[in-house]
Backbone as numpy.savetxt, mean C-alpha at the origin, in Angstrom:
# Nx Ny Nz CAx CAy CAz Cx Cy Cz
1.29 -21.84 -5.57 0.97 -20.61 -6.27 0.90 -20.88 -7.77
-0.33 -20.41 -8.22 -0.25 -20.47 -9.86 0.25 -19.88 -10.63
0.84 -19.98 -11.97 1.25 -19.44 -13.22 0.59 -18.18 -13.40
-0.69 -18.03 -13.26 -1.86 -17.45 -13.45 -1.70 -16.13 -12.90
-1.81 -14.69 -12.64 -2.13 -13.79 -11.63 -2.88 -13.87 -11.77
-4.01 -13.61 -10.54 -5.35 -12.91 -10.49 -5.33 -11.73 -10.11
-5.43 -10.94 -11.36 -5.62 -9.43 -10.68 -6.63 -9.39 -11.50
-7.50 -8.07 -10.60 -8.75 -7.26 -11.54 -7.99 -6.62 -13.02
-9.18 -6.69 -13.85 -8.90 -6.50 -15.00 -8.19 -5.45 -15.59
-8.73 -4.56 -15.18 -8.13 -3.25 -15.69 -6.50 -3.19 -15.03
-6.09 -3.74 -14.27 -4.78 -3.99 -13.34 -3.84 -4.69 -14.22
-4.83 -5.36 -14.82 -4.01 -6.68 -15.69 -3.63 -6.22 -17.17
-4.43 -4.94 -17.53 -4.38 -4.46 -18.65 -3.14 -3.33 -18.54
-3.32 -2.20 -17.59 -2.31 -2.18 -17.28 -0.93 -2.18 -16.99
-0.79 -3.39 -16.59 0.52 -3.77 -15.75 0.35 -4.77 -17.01
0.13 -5.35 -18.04 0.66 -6.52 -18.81 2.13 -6.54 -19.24
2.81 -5.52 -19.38 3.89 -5.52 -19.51 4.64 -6.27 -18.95
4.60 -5.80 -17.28 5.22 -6.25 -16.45 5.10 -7.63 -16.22
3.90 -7.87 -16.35 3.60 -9.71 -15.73 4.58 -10.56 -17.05
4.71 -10.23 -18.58 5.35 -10.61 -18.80 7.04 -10.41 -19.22
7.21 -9.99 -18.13 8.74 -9.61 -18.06 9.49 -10.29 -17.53
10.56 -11.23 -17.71 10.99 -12.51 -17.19 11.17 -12.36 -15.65
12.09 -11.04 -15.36 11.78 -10.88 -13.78 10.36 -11.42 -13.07
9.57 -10.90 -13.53 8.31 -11.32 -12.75 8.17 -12.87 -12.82
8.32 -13.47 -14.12 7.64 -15.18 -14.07 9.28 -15.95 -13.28
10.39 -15.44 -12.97 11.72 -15.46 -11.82 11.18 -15.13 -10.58
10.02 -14.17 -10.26 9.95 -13.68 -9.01 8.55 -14.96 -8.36
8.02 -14.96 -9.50 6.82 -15.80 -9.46 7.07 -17.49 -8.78
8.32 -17.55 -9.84 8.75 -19.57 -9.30 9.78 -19.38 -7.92
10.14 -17.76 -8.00 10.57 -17.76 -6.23 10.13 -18.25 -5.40
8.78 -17.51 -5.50 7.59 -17.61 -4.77 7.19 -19.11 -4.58
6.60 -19.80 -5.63 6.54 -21.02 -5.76 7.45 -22.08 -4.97
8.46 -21.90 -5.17 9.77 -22.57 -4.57 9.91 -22.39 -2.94
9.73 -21.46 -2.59 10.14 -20.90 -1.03 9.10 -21.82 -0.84
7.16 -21.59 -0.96 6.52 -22.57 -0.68 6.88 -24.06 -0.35
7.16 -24.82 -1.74 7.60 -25.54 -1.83 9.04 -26.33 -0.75
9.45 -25.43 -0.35 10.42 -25.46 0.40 9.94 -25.72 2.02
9.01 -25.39 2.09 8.49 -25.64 3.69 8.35 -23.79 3.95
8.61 -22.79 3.85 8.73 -21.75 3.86 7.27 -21.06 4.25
7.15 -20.68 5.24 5.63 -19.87 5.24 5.95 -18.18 5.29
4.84 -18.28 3.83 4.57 -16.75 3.63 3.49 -16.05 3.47
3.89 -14.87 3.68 2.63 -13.59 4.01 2.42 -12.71 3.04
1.03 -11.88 3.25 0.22 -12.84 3.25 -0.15 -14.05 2.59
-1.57 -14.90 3.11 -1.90 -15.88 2.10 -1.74 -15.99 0.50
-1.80 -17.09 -0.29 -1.78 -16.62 -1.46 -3.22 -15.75 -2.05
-4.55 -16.23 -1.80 -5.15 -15.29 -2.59 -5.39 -14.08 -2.11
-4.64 -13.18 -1.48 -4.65 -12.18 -0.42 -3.11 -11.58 -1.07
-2.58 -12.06 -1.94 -1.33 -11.59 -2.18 -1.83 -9.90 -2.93
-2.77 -10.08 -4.03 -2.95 -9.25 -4.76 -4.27 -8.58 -4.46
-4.38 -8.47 -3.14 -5.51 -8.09 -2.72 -5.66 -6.26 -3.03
-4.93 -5.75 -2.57 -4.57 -4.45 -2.71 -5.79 -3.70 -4.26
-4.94 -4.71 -5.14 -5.23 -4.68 -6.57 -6.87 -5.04 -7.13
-7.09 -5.85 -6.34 -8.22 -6.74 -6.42 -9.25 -6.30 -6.22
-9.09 -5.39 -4.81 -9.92 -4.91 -4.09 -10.78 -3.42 -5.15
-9.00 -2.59 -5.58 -9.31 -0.88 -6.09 -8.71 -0.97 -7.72
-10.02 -0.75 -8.51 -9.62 -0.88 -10.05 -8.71 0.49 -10.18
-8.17 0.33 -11.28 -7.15 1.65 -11.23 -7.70 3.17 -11.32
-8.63 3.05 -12.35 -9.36 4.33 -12.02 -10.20 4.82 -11.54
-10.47 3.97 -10.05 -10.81 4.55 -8.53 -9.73 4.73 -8.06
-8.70 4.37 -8.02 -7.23 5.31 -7.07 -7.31 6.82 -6.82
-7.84 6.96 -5.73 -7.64 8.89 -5.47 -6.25 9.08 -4.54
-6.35 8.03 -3.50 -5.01 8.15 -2.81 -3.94 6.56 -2.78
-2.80 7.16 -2.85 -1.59 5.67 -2.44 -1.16 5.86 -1.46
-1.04 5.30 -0.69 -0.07 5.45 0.67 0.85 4.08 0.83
1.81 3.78 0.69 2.90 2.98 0.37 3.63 2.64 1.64
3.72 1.45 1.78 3.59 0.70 2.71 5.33 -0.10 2.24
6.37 -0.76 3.20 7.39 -1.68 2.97 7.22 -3.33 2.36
6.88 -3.68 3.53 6.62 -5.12 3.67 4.94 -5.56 3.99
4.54 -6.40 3.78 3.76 -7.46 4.35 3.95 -7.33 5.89
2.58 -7.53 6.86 2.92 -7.85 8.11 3.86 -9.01 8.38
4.68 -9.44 9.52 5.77 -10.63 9.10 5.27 -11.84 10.65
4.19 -11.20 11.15 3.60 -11.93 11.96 2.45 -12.89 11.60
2.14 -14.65 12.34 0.73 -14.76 11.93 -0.51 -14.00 11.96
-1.18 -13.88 10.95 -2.60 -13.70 10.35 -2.96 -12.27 10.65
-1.53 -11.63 10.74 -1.77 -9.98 10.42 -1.84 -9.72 8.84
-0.70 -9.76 8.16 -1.18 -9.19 6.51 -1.95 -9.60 5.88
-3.06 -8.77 5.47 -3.89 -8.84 4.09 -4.21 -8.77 3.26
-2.94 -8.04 2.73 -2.95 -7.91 1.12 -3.08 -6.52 0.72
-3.09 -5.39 2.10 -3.66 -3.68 2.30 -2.15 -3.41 3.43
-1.42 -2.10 2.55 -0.73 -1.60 3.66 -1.30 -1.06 4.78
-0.71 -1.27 6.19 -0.83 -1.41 7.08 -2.08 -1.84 8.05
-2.57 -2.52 7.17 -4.09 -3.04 7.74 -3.70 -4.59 8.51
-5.08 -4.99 9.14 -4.59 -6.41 9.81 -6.36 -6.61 10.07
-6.50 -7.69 10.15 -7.85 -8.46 10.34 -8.82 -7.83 11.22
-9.88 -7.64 11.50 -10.72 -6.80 12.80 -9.95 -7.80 14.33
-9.65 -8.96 14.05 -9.69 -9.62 15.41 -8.23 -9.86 15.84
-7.51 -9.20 15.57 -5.49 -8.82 15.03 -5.24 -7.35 16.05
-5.12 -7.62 17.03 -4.61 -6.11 17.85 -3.92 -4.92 17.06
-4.18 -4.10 16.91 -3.80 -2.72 15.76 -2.26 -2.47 16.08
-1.71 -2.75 15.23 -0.15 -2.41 15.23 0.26 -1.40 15.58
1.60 -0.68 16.14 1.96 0.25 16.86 1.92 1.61 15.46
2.09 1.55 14.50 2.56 2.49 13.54 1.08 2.71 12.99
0.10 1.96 12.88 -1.22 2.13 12.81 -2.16 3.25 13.79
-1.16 2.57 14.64 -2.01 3.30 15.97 -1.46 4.60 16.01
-0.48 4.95 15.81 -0.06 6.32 15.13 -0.80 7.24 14.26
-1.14 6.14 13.17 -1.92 7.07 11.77 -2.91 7.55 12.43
-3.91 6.17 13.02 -5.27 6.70 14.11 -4.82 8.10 15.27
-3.70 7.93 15.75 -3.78 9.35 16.50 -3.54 10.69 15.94
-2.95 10.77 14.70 -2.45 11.28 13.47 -3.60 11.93 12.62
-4.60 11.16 12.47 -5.86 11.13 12.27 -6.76 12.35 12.77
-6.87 11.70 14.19 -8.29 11.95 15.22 -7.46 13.75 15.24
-6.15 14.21 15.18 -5.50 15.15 15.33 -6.15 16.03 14.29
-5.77 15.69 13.13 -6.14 16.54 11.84 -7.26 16.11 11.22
-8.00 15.47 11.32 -9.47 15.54 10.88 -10.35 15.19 11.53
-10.45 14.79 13.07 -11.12 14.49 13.70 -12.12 13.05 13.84
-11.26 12.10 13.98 -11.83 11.07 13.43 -11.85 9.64 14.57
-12.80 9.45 15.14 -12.70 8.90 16.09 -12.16 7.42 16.18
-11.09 7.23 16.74 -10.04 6.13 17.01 -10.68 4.98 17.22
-10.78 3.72 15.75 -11.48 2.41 15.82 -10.85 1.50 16.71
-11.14 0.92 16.96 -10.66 -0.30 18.08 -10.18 -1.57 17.31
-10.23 -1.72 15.94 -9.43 -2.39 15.32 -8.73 -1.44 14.06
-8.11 -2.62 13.37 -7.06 -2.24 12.16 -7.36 -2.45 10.69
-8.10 -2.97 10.58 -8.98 -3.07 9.09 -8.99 -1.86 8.48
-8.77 -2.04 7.52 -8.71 -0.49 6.63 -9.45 -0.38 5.30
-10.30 -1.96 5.49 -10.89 -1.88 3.82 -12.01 -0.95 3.90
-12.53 -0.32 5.02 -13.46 1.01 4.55 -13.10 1.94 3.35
-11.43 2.42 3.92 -10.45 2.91 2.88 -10.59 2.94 1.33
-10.58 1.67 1.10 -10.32 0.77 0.08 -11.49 1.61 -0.89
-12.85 1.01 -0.32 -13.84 1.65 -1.10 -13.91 3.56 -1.02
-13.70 4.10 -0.68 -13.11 5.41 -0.15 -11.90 6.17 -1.79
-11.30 4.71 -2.08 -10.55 5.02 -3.39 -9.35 5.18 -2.91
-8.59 4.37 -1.65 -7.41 4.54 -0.82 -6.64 3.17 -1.31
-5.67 3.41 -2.26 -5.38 2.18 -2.66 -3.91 1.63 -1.54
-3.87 0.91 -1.01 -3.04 0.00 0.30 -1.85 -0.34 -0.40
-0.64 0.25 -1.00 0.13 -0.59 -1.68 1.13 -1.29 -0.80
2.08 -1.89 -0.84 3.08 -2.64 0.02 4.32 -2.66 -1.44
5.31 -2.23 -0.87 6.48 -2.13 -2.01 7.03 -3.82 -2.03
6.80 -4.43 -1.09 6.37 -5.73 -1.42 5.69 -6.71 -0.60
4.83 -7.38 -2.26 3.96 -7.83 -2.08 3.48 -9.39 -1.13
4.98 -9.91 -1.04 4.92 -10.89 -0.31 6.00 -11.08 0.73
6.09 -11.92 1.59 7.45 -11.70 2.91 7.29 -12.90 3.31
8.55 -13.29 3.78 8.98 -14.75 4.52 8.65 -14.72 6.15
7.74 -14.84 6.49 7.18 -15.32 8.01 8.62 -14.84 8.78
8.60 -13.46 9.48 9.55 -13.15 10.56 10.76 -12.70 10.27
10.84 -12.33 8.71 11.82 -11.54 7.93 11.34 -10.35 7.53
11.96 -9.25 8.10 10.98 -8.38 7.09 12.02 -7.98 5.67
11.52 -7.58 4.65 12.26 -7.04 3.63 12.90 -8.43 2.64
12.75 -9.93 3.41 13.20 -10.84 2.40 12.72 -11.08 1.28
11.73 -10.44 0.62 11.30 -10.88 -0.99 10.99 -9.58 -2.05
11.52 -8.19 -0.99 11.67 -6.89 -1.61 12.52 -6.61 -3.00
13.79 -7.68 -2.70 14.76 -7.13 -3.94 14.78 -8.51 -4.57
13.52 -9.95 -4.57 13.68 -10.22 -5.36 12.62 -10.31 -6.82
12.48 -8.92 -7.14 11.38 -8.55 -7.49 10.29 -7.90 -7.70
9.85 -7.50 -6.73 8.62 -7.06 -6.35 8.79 -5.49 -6.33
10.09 -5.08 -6.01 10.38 -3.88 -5.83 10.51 -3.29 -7.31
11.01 -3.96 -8.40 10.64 -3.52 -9.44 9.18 -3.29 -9.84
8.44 -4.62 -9.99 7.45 -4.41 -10.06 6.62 -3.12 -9.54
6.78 -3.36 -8.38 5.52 -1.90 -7.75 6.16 -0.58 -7.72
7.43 -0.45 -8.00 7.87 1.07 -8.38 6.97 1.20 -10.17
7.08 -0.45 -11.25 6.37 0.19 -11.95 4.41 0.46 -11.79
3.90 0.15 -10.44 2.54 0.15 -10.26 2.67 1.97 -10.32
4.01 2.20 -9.28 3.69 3.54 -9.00 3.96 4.62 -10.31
4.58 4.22 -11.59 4.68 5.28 -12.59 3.62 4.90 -13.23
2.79 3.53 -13.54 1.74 3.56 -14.17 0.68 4.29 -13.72
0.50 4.75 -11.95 -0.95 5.04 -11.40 -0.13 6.68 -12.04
0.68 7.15 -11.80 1.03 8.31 -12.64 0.54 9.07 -13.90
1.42 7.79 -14.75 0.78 8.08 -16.02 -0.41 7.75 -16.51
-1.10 6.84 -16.13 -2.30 6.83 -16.56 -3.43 7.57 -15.78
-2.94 8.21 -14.51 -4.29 9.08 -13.81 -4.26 10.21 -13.73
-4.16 10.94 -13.08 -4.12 12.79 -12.63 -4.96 12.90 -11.52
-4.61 13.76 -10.58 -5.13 14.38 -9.33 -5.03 13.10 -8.31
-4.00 12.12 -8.32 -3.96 10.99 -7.26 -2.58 12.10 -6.16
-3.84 11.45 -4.73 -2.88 11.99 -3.66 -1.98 11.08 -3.48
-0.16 10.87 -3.19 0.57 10.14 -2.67 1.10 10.33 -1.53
1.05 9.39 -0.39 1.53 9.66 0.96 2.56 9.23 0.90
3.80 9.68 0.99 5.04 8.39 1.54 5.45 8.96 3.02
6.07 7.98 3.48 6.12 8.05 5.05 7.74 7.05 5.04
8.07 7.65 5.79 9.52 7.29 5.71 10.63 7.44 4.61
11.64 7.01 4.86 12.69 7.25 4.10 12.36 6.74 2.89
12.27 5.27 2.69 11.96 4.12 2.19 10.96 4.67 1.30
9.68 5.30 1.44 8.90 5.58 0.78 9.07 6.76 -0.23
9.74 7.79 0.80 10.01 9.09 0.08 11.14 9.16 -1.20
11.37 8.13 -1.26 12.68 7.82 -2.11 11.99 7.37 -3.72
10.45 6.59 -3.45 9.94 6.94 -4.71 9.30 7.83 -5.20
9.34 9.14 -4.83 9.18 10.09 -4.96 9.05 10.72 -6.69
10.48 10.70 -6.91 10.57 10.58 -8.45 9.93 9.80 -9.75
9.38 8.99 -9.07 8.54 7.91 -9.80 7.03 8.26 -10.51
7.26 9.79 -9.81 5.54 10.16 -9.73 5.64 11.52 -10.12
4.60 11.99 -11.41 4.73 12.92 -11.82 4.03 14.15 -11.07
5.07 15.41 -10.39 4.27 16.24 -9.57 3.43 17.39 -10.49
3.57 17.35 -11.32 2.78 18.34 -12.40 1.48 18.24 -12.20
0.89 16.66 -11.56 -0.44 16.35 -12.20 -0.80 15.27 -11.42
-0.01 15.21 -9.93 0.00 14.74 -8.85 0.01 15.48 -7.61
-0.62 15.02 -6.12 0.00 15.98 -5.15 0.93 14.81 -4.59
2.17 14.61 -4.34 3.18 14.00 -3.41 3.35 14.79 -2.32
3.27 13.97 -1.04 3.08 14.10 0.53 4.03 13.34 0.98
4.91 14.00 1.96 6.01 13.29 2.73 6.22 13.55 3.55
6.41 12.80 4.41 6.29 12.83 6.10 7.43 11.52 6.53
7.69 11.59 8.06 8.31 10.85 8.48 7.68 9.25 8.74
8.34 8.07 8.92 7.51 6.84 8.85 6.50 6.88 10.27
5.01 6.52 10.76 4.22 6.53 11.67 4.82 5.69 12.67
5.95 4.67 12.38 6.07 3.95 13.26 6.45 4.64 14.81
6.78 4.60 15.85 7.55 4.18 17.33 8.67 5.01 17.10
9.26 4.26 16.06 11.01 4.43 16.23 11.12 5.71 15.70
10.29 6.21 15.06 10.29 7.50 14.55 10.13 8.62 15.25
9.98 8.29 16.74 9.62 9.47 18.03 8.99 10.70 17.57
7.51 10.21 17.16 6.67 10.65 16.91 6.99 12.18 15.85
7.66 12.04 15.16 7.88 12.70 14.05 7.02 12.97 12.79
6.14 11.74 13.02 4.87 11.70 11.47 4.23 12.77 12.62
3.85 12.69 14.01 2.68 13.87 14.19 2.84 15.21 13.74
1.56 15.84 13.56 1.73 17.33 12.36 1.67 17.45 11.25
1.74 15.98 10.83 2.40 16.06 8.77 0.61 16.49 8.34
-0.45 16.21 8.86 -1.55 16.42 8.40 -1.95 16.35 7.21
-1.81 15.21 6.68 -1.54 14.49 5.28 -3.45 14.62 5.03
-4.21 13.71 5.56 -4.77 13.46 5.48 -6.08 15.03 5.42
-5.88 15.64 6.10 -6.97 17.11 5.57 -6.03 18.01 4.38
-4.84 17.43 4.12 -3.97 17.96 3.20 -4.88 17.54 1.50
-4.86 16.93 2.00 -5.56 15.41 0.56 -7.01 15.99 0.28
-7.93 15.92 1.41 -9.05 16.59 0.92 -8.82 18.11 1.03
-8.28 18.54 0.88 -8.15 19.88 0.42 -7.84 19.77 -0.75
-6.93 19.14 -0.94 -7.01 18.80 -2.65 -7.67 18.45 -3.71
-8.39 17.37 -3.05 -9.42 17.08 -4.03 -10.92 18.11 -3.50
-11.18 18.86 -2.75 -12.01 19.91 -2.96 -12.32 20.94 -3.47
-10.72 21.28 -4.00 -9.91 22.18 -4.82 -10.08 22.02 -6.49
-10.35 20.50 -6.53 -10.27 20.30 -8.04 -12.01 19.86 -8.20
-12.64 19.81 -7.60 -14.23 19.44 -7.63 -14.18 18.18 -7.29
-13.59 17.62 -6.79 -13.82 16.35 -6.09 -14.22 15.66 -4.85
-15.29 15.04 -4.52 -15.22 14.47 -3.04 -14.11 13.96 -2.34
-14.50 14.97 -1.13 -13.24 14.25 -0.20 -13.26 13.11 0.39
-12.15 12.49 0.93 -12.20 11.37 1.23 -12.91 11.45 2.89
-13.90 10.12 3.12 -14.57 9.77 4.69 -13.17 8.91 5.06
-12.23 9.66 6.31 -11.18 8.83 6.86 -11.98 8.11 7.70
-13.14 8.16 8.04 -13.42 7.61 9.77 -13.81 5.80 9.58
-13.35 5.21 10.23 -13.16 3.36 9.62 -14.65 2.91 10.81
């Protein structure tokens, strides 16, 4: 892993603060090191900052905030809860899709790719950005969790009218991070299984374009 980030520009302008904040160039030779170590991690490296890469900051209409990295091979891509077209759709995915087809009518894809999204202005965050192959949550507190709590007060302060989804505990907890004056914040239970189907109903998603129809804005195309 290089010295270097590659993030899109405006990301980099941004977040410059942060990249040089000793935490980060500590979280960075983590990173480096675990490599180094024999350690395989997720996702790939140029897929780390994909998220970022993909949605300049002022296309962000929605965040939906994600834990970890997938912790399986050649599921994470750098997009919360997404996974490759040829990657069987994860159980908490397959949730959102029924979650979905419920409240906006949107017919259930046969894979998990979500970069339709992406261009859509759905920015994929992951509270962290990288994970140790079959750990989940091992590279959350060293780092990263600072970092992307500050992604989430920057998409704050520097935007207005961004929808935020959080889903679970975990998510709803950055809540505060985000200004509701000049934000809509959405909270629901996590999509996963274990959640016995508790996200169904939250109807986040016709929640959102109601919002932005409200303010003269196009709504978002959920259908992948």
């Amino acid at each position: 892993m290089s010295n270097k980030i590659k993030i899109e520009a405006s990301w980099r302008t941004a977040l410059k603060e942060e990249f040089n904040q000793p935490y980060f160039e500590t979280l960075i030779e983590f990173i480096k090191q675990e490599i180094r170590n024999g350690k395989v991690i997720y996702p790939p490296e140029p897929l780390i900052f994909n998220a970022f890469n993909s949605l300049p900051i002022d296309k962000v209409k929605v965040v939906i905030l994600g834990q970890d990295p997938y912790i399986k091979p050649n599921q994470a891509m750098g997009l919360s809860f997404s996974v490759p077209k040829e990657i069987r759709t994860p159980p908490s995915l397959k949730n959102i899709y029924k979650e979905m087809h419920q409240d906006v009518g949107i017919i259930i894809p046969d894979h998990g790719n979500l970069t339709k999204w992406v261009g859509e202005g759905v920015f994929l965050l992951n509270a962290a950005l990288t994970v140790e192959a079959g750990k989940s949550g091992a590279h959350l507190k060293k780092g990263w969790g600072q970092f992307t709590d500050a992604v989430i007060r920057t998409i704050s302060k520097e935007r207005s009218g961004v929808v935020f989804m959080l889903w679970g505990n975990f998510a709803k907890n950055k809540a505060d991070l985000i200004d509701v004056s000049k934000h809509l914040v959405l909270k629901a239970a996590h999509p996963s299984p274990l959640a016995r189907g508790a996200y169904f109903g939250s109807k986040h998603f016709s929640q959102a374009n109601a919002y932005f129809e409200s303010n003269g804005q196009a709504p978002i195309d959920w259908q992948i």
